[in-house]
N, C-alpha and C positions, 0 to 999 in steps of 0.2 A: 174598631179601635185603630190609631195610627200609629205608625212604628217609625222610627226614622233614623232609625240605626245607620241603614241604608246611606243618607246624605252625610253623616257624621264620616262612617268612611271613603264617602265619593272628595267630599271639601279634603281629609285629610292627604287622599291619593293624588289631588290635582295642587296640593297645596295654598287652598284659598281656607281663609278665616273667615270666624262668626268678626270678627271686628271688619274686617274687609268687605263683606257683605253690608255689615250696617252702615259703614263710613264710605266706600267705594261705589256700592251699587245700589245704594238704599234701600236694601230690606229692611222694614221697621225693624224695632227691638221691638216693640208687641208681638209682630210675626214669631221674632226668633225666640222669644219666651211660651209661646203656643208650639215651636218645635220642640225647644226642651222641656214640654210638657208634655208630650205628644196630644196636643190637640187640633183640630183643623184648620188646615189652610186654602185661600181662596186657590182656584182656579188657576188664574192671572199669577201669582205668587211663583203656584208651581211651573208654570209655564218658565216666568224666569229666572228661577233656581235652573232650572234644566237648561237654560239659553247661556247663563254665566257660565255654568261646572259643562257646559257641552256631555251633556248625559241626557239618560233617558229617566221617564216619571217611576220605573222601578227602581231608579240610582240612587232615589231619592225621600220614596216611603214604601212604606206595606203596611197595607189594609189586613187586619186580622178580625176575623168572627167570635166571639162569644161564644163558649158551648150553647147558649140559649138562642143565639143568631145560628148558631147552625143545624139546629132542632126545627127550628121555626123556616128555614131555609128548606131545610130535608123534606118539611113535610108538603109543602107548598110545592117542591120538584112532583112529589107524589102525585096532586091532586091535581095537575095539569100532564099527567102521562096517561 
């Protein structure tokens, strides 16, 4: 799952806008409708969220696990130790 709290208060600390992004540096609105979804974004995207806001890819999302992704995770650590 993606979290992106993170960029909500990187944009607000640097004071750039979700309007400035889309009008300034063309971030789709499809893109910025998948942030405030929290669903995935390309690669590429993140790269230049992090090049505008001059932050890093933590500045900007967190990857959270599932209890069920972290089960599945735990057990798989298991069977390769």
């Amino acid at each position: 799952m993606y979290n992106y709290e993170a960029l909500w208060r990187t944009m607000k600390e640097r004071g750039v806008t979700t309007y400035s992004l889309v009008n300034h540096y063309n971030i789709s609105s499809h893109t910025m409708r998948n942030i405030r979804h929290n669903e995935n974004i390309t690669m590429e995207t993140l790269h230049r969220l992090c090049q505008i806001l001059h932050c890093q890819a933590s500045d900007v999302v967190e990857i959270t696990f599932s209890e069920e992704e972290s089960v599945l995770y735990k057990e798989i650590k298991r069977r390769s130790s």
